[in-house]
mmCIF file of the N, C-alpha and C atoms, coordinates in Angstrom:
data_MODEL
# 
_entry.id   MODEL 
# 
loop_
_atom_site.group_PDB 
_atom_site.id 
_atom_site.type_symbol 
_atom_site.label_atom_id 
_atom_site.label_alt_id 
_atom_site.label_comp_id 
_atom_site.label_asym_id 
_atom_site.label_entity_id 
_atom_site.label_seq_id 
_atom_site.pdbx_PDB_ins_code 
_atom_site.Cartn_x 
_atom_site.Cartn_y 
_atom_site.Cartn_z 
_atom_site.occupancy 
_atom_site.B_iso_or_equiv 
_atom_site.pdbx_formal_charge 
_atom_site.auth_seq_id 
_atom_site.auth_comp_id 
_atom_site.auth_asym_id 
_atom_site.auth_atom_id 
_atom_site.pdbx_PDB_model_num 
ATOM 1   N N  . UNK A 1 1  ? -216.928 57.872 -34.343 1.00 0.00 ? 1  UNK A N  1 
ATOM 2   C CA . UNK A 1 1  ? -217.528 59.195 -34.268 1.00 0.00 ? 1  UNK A CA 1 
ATOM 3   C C  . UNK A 1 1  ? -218.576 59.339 -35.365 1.00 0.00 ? 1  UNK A C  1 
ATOM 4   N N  . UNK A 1 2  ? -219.683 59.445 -35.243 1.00 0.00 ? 2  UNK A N  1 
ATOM 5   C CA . UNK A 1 2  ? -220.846 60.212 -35.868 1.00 0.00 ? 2  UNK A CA 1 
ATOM 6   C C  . UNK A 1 2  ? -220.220 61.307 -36.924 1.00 0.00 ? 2  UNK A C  1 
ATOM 7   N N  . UNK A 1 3  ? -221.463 60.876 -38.224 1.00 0.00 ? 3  UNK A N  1 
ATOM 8   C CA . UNK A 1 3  ? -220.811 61.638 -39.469 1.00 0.00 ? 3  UNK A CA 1 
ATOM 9   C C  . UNK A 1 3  ? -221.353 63.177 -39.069 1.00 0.00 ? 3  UNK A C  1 
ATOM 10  N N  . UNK A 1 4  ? -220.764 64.597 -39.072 1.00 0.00 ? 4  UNK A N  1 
ATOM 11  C CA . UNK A 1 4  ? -221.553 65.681 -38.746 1.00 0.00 ? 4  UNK A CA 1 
ATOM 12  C C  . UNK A 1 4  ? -222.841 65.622 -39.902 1.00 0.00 ? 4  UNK A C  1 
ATOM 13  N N  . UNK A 1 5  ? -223.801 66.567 -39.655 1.00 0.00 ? 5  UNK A N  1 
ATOM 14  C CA . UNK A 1 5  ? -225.251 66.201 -40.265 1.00 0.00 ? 5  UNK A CA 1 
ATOM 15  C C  . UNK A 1 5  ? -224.911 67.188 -41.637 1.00 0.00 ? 5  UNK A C  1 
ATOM 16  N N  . UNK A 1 6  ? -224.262 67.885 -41.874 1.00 0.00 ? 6  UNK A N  1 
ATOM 17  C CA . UNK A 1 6  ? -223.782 68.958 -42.682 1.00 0.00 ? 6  UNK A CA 1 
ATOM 18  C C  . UNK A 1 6  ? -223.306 67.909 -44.176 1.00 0.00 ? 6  UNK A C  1 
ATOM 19  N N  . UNK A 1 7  ? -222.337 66.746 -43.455 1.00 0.00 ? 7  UNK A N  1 
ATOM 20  C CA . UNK A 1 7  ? -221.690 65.937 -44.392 1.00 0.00 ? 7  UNK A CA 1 
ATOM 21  C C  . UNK A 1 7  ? -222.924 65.157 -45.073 1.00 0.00 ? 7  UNK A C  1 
ATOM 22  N N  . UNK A 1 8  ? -223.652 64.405 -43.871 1.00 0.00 ? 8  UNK A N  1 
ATOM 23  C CA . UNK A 1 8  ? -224.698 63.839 -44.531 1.00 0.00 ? 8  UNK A CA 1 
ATOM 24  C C  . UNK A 1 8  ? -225.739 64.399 -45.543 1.00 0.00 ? 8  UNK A C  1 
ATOM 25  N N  . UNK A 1 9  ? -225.986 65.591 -44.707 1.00 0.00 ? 9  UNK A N  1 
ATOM 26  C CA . UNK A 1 9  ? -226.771 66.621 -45.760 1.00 0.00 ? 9  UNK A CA 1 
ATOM 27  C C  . UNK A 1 9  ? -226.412 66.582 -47.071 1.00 0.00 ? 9  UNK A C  1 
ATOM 28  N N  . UNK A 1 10 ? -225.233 66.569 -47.192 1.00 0.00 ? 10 UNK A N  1 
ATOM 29  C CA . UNK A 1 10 ? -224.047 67.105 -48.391 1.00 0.00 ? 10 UNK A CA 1 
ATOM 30  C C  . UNK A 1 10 ? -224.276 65.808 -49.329 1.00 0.00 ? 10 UNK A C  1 
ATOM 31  N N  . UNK A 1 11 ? -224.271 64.857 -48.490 1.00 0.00 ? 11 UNK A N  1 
ATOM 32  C CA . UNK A 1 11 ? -224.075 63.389 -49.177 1.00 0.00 ? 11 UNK A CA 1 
ATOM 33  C C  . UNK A 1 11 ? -225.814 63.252 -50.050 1.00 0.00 ? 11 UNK A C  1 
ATOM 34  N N  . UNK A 1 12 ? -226.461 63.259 -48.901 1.00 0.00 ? 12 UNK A N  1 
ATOM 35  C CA . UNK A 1 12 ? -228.296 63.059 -49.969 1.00 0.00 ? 12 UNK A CA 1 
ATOM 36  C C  . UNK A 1 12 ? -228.357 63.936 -50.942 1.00 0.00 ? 12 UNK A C  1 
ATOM 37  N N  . UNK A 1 13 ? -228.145 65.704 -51.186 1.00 0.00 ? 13 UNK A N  1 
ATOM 38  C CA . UNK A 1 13 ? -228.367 66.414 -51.973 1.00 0.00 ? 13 UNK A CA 1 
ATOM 39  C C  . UNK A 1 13 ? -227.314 65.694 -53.427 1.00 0.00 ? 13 UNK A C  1 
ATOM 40  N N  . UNK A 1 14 ? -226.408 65.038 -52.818 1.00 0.00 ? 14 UNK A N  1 
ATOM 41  C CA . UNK A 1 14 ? -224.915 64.847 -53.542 1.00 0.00 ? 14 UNK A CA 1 
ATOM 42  C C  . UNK A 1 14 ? -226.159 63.496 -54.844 1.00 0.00 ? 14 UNK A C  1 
ATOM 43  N N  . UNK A 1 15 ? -226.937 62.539 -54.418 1.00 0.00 ? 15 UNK A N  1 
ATOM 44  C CA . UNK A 1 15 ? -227.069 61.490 -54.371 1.00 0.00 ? 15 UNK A CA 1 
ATOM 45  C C  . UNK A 1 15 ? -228.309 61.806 -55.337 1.00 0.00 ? 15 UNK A C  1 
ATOM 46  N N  . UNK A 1 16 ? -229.110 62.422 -54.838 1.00 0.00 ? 16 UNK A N  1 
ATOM 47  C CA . UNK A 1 16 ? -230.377 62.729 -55.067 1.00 0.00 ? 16 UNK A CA 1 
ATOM 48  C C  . UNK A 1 16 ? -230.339 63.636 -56.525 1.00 0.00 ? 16 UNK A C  1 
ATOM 49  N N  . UNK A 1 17 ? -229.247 64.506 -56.417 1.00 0.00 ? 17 UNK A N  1 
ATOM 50  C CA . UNK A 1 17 ? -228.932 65.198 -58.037 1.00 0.00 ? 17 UNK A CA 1 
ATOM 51  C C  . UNK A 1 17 ? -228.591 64.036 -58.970 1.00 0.00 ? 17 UNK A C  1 
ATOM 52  N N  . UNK A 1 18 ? -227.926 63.203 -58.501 1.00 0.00 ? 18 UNK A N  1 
ATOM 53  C CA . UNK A 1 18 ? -226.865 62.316 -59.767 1.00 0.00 ? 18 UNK A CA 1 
ATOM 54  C C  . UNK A 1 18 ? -228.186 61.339 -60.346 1.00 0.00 ? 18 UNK A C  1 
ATOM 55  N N  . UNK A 1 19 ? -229.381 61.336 -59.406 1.00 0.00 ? 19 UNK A N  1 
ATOM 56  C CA . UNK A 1 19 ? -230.232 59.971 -59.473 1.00 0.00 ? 19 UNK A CA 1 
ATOM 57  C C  . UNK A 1 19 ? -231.329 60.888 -60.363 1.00 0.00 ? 19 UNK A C  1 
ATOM 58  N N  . UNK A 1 20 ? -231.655 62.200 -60.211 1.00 0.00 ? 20 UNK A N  1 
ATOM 59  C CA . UNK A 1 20 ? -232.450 62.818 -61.346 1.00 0.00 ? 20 UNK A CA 1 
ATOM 60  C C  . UNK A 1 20 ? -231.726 63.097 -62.378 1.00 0.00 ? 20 UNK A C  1 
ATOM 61  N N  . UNK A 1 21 ? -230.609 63.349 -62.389 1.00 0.00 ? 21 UNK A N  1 
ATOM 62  C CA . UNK A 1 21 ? -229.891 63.413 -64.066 1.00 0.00 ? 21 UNK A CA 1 
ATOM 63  C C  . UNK A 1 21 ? -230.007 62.294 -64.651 1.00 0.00 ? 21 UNK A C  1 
ATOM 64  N N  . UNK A 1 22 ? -229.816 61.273 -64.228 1.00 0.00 ? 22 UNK A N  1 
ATOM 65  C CA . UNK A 1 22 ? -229.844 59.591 -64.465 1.00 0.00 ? 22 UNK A CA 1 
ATOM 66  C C  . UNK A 1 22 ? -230.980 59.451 -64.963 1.00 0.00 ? 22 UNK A C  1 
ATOM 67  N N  . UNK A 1 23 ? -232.064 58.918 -63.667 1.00 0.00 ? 23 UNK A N  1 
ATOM 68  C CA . UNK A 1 23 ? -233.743 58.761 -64.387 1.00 0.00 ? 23 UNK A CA 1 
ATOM 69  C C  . UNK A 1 23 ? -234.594 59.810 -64.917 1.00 0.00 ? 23 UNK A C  1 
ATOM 70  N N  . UNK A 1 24 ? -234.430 61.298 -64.505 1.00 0.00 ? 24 UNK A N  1 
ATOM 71  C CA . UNK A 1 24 ? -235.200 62.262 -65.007 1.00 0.00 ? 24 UNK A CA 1 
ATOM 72  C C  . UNK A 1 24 ? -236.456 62.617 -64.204 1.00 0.00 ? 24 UNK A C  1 
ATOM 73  N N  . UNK A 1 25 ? -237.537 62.818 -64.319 1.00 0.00 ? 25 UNK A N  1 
ATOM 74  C CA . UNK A 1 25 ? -238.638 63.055 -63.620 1.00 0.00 ? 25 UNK A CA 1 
ATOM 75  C C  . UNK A 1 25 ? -239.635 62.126 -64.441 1.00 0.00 ? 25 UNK A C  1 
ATOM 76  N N  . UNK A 1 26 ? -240.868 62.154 -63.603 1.00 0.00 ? 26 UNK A N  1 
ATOM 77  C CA . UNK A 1 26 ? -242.185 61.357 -64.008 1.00 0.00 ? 26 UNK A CA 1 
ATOM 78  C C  . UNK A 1 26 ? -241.911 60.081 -63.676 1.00 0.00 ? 26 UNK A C  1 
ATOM 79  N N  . UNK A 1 27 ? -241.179 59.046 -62.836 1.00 0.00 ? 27 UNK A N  1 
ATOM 80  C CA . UNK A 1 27 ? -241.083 58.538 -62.211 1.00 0.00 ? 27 UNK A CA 1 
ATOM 81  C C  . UNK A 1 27 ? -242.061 58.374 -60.623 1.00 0.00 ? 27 UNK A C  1 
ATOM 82  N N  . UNK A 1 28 ? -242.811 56.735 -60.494 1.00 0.00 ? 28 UNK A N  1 
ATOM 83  C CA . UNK A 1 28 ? -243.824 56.649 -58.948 1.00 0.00 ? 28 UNK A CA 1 
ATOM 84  C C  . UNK A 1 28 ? -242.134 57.172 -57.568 1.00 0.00 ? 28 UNK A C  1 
ATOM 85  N N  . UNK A 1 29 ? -243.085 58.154 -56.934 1.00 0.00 ? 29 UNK A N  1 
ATOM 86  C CA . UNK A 1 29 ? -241.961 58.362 -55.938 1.00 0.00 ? 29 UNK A CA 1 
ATOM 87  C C  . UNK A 1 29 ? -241.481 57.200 -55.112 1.00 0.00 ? 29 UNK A C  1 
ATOM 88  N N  . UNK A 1 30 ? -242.019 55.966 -55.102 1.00 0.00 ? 30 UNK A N  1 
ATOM 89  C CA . UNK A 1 30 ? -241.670 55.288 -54.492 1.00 0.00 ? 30 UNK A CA 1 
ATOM 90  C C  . UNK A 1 30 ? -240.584 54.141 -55.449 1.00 0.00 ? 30 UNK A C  1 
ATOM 91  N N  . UNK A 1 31 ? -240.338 54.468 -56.553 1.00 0.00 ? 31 UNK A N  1 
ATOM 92  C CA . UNK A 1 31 ? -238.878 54.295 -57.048 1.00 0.00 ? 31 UNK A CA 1 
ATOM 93  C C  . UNK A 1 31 ? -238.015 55.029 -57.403 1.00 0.00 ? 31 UNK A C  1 
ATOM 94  N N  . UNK A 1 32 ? -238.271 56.539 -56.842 1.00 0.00 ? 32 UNK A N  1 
ATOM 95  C CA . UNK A 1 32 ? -236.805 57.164 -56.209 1.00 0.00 ? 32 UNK A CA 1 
ATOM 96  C C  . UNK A 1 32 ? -236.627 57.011 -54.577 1.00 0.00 ? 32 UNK A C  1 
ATOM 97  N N  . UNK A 1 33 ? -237.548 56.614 -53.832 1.00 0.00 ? 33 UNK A N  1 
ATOM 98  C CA . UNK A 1 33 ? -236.977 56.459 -52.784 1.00 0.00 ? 33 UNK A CA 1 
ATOM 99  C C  . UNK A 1 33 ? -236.316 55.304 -52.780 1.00 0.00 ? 33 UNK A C  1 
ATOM 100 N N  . UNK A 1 34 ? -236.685 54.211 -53.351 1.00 0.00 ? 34 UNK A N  1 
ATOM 101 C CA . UNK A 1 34 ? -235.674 53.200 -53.561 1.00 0.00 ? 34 UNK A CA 1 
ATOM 102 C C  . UNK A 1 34 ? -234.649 53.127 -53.626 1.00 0.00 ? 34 UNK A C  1 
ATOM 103 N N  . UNK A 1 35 ? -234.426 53.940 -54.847 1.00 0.00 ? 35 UNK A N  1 
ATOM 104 C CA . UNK A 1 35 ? -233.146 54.403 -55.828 1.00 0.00 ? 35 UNK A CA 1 
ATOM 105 C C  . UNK A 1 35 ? -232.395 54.768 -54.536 1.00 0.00 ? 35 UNK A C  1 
ATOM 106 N N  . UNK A 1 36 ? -232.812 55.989 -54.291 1.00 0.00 ? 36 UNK A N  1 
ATOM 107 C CA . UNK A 1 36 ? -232.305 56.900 -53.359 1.00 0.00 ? 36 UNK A CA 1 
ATOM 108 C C  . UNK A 1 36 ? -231.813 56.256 -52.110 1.00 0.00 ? 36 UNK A C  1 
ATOM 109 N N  . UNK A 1 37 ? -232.635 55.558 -51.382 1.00 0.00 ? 37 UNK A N  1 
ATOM 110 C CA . UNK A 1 37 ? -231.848 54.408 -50.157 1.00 0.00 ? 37 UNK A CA 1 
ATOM 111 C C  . UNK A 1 37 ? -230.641 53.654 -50.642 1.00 0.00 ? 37 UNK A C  1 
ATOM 112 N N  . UNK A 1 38 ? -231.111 53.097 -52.103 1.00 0.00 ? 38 UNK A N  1 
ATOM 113 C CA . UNK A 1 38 ? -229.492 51.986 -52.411 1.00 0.00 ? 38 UNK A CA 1 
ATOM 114 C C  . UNK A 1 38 ? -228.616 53.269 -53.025 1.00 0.00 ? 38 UNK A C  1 
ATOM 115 N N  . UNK A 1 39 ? -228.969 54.433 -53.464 1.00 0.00 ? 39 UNK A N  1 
ATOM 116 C CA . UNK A 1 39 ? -227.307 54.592 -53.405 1.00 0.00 ? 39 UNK A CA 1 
ATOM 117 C C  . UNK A 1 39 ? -226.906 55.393 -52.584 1.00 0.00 ? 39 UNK A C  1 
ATOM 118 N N  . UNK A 1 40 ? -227.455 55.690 -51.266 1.00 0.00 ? 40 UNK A N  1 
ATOM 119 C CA . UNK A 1 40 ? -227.117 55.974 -50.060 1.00 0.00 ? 40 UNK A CA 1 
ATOM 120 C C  . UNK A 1 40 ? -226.422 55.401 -49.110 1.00 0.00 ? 40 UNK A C  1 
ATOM 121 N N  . UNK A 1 41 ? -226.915 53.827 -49.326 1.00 0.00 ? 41 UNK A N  1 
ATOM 122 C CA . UNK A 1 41 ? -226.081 53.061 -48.732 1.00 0.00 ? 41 UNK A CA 1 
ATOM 123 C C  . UNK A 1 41 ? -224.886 52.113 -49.111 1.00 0.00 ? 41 UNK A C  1 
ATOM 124 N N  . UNK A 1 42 ? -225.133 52.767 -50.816 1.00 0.00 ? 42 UNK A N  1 
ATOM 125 C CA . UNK A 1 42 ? -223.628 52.173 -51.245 1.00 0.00 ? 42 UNK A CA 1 
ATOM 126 C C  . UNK A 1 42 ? -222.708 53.395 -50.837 1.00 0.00 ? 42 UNK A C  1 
ATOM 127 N N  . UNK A 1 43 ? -223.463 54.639 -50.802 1.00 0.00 ? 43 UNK A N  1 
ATOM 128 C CA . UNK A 1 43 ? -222.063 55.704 -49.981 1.00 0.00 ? 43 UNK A CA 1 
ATOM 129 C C  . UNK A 1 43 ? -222.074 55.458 -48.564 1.00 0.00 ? 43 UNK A C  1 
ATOM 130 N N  . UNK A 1 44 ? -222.150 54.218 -47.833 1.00 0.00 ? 44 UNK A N  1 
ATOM 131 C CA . UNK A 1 44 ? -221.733 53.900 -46.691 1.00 0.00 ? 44 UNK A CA 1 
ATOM 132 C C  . UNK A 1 44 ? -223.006 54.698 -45.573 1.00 0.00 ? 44 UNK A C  1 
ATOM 133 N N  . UNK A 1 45 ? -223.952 55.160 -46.131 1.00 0.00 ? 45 UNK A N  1 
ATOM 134 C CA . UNK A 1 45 ? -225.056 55.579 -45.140 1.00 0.00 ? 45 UNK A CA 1 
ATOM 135 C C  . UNK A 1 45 ? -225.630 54.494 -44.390 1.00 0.00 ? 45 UNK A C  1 
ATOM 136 N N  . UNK A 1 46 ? -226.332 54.892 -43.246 1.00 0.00 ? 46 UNK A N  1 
ATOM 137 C CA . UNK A 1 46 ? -227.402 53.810 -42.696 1.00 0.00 ? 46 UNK A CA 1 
ATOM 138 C C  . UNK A 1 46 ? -228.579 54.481 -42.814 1.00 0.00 ? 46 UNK A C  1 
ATOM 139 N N  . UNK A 1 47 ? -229.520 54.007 -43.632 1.00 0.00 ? 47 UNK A N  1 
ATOM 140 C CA . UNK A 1 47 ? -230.829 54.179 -44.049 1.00 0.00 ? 47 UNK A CA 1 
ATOM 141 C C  . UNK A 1 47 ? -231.931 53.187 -44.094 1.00 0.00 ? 47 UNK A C  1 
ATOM 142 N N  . UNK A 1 48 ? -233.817 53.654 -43.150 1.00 0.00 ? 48 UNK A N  1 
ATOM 143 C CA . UNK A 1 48 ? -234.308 53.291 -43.148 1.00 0.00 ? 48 UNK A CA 1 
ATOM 144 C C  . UNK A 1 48 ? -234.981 53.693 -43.735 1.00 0.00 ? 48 UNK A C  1 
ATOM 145 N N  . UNK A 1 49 ? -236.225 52.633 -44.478 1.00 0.00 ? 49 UNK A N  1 
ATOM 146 C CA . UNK A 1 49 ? -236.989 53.192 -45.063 1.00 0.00 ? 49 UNK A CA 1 
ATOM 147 C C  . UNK A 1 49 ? -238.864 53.274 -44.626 1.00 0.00 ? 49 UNK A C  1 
ATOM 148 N N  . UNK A 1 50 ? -239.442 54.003 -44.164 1.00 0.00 ? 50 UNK A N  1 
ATOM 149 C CA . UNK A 1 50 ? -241.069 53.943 -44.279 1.00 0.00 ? 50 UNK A CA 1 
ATOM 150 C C  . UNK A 1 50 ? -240.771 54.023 -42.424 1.00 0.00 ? 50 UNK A C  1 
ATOM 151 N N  . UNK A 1 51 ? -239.866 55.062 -41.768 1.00 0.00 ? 51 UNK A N  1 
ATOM 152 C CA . UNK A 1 51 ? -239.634 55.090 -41.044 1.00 0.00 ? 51 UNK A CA 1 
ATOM 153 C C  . UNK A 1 51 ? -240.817 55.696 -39.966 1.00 0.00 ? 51 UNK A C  1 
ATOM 154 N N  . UNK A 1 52 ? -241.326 54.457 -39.100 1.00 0.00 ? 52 UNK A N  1 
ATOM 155 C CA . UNK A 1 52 ? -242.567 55.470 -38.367 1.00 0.00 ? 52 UNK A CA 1 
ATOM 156 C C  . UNK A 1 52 ? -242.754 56.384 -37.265 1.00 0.00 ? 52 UNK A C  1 
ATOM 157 N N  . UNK A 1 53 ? -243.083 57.479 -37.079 1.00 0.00 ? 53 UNK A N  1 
ATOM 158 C CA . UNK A 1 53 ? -242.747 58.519 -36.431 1.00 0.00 ? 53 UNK A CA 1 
ATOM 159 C C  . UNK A 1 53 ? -244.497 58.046 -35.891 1.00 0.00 ? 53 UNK A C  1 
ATOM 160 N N  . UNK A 1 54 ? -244.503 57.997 -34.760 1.00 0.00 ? 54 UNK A N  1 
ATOM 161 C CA . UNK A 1 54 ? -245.834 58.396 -33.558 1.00 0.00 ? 54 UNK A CA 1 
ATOM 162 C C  . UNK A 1 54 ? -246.229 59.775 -33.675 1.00 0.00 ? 54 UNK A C  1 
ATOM 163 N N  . UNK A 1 55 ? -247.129 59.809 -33.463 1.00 0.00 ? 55 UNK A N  1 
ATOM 164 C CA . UNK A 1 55 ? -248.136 61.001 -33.594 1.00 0.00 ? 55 UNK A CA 1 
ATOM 165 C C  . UNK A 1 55 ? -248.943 61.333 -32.299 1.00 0.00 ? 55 UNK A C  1 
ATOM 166 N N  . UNK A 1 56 ? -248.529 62.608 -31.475 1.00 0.00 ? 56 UNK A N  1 
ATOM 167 C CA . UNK A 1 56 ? -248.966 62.449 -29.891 1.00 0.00 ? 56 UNK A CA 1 
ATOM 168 C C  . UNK A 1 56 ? -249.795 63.776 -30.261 1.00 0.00 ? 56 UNK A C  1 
ATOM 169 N N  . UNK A 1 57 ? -250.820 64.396 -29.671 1.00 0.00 ? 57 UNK A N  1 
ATOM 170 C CA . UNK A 1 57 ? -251.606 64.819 -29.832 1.00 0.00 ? 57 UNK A CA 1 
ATOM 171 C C  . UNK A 1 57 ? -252.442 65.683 -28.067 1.00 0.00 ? 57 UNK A C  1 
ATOM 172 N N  . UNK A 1 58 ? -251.929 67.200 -27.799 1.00 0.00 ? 58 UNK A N  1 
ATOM 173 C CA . UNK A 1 58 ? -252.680 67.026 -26.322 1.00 0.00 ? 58 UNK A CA 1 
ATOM 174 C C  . UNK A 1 58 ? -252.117 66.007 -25.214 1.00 0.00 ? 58 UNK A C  1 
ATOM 175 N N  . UNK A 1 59 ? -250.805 65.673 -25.235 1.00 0.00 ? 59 UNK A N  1 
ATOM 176 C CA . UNK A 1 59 ? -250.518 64.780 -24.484 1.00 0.00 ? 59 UNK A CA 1 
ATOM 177 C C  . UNK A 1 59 ? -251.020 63.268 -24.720 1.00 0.00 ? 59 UNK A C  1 
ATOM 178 N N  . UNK A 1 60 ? -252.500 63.081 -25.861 1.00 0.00 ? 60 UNK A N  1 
ATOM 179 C CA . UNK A 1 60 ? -252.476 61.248 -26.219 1.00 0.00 ? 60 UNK A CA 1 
ATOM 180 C C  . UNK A 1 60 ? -251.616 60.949 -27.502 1.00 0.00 ? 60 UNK A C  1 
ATOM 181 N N  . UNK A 1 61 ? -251.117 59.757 -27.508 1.00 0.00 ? 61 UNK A N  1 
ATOM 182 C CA . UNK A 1 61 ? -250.888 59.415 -28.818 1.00 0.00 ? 61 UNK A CA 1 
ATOM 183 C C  . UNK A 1 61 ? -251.550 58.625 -29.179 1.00 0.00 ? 61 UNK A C  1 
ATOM 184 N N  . UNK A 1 62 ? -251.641 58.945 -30.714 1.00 0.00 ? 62 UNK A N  1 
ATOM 185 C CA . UNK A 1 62 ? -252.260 58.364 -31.139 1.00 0.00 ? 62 UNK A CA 1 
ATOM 186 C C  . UNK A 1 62 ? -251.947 56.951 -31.723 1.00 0.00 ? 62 UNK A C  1 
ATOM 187 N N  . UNK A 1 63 ? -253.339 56.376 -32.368 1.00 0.00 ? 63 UNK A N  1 
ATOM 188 C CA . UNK A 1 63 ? -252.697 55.163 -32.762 1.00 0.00 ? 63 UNK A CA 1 
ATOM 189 C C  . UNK A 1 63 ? -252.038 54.986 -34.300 1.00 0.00 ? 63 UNK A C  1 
ATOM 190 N N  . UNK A 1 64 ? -252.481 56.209 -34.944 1.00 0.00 ? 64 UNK A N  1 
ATOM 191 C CA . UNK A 1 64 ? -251.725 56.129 -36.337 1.00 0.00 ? 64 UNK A CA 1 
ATOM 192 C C  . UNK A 1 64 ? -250.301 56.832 -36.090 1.00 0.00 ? 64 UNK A C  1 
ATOM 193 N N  . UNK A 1 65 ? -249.471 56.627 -36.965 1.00 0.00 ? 65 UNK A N  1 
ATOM 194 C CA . UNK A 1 65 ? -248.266 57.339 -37.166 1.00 0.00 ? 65 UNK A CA 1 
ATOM 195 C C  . UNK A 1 65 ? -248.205 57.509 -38.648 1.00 0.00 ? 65 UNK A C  1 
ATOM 196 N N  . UNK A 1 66 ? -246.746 58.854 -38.550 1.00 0.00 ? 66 UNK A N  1 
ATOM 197 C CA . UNK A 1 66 ? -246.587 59.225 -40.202 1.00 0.00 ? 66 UNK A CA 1 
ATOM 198 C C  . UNK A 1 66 ? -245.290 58.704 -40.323 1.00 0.00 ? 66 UNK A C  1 
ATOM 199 N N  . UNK A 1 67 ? -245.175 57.656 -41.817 1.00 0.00 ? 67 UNK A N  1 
ATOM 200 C CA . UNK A 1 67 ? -243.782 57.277 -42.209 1.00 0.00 ? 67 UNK A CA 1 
ATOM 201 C C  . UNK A 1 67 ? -243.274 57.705 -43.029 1.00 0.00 ? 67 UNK A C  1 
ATOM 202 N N  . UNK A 1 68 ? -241.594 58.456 -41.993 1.00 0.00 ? 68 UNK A N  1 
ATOM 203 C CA . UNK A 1 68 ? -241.012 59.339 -43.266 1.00 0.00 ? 68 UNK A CA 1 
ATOM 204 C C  . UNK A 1 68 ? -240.129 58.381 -44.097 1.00 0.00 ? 68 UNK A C  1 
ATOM 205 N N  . UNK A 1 69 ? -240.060 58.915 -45.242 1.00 0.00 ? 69 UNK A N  1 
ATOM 206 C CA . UNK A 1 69 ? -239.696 58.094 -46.492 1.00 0.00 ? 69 UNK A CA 1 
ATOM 207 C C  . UNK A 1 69 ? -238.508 57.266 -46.271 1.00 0.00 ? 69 UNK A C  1 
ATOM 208 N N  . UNK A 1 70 ? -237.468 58.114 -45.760 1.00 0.00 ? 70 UNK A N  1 
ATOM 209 C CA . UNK A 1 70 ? -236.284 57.857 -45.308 1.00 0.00 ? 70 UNK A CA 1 
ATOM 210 C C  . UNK A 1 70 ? -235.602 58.618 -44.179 1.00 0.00 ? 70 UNK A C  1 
ATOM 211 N N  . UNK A 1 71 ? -234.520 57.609 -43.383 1.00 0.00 ? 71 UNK A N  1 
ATOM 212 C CA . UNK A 1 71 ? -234.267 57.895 -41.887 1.00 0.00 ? 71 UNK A CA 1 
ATOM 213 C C  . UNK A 1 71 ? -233.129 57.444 -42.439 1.00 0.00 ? 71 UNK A C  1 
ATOM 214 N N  . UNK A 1 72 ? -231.861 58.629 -42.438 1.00 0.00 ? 72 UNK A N  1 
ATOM 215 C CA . UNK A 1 72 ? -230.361 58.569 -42.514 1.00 0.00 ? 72 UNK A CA 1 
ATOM 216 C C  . UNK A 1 72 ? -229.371 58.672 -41.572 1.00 0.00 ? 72 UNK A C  1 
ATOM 217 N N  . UNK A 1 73 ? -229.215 57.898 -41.096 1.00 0.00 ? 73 UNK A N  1 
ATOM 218 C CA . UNK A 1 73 ? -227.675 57.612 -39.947 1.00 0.00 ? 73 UNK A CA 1 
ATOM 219 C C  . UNK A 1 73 ? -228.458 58.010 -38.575 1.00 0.00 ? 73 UNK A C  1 
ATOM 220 N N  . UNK A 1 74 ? -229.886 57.836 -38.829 1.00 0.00 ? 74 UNK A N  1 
ATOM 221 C CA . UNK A 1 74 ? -230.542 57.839 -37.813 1.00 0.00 ? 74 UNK A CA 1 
ATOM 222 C C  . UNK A 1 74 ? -230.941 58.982 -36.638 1.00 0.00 ? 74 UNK A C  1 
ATOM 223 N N  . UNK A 1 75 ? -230.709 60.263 -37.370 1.00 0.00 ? 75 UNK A N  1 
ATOM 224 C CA . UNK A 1 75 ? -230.895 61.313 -37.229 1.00 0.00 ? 75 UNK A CA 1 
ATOM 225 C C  . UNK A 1 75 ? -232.426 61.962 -37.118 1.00 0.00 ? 75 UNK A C  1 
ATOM 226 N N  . UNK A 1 76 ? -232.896 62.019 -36.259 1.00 0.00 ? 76 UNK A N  1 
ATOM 227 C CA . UNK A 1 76 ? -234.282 62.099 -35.693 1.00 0.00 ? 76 UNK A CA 1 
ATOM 228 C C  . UNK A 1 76 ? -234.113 62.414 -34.615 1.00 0.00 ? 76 UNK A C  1 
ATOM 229 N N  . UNK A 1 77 ? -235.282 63.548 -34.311 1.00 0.00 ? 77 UNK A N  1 
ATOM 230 C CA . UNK A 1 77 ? -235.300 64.434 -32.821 1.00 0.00 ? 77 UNK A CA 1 
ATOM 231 C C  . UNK A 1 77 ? -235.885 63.405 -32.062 1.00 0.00 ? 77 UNK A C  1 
ATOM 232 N N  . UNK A 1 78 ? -236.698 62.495 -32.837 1.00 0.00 ? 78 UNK A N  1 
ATOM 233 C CA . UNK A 1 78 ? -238.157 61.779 -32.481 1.00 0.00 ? 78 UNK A CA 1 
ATOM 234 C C  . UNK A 1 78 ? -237.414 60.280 -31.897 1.00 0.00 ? 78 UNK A C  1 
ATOM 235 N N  . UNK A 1 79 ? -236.477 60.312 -31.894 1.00 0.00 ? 79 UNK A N  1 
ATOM 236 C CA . UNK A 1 79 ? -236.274 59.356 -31.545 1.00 0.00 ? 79 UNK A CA 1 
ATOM 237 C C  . UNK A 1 79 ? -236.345 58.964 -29.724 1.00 0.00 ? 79 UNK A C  1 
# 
């Protein structure tokens, strides 16, 4: 059974506090998303990272897409 999104919610905010008390701020965001994926998935998450979402436009899509930072237990409308 699928974790409810409430728990997961619970779990990143949970993850994401302990990792700014730890490193602090002024940190490149792209080593808290790091951070943030490994200790997500040492709490048993499934996390992707630079996850690409298509971009449709008027019915075309396009050929660029936007990648969100992180994709947890795979929870996306877009999928």
């Amino acid at each position: 059974m699928p974790m409810p999104l409430n728990k997961i919610s619970g779990t990143v905010v949970d993850a994401a506090l302990k990792i700014h008390r730890i490193l602090g701020p002024g940190l490149l965001e792209s080593v808290y998303e790091a951070v943030l994926a490994h200790e997500l998935e040492q709490r048993g998450l499934h996390v992707e990272r630079q996850y690409p979402v298509p971009i449709a436009f008027d019915e075309i899509r396009m050929e660029i897409t936007f990648h969100a930072d992180l994709l947890v237990e795979g929870w996306s409308s877009l999928r």
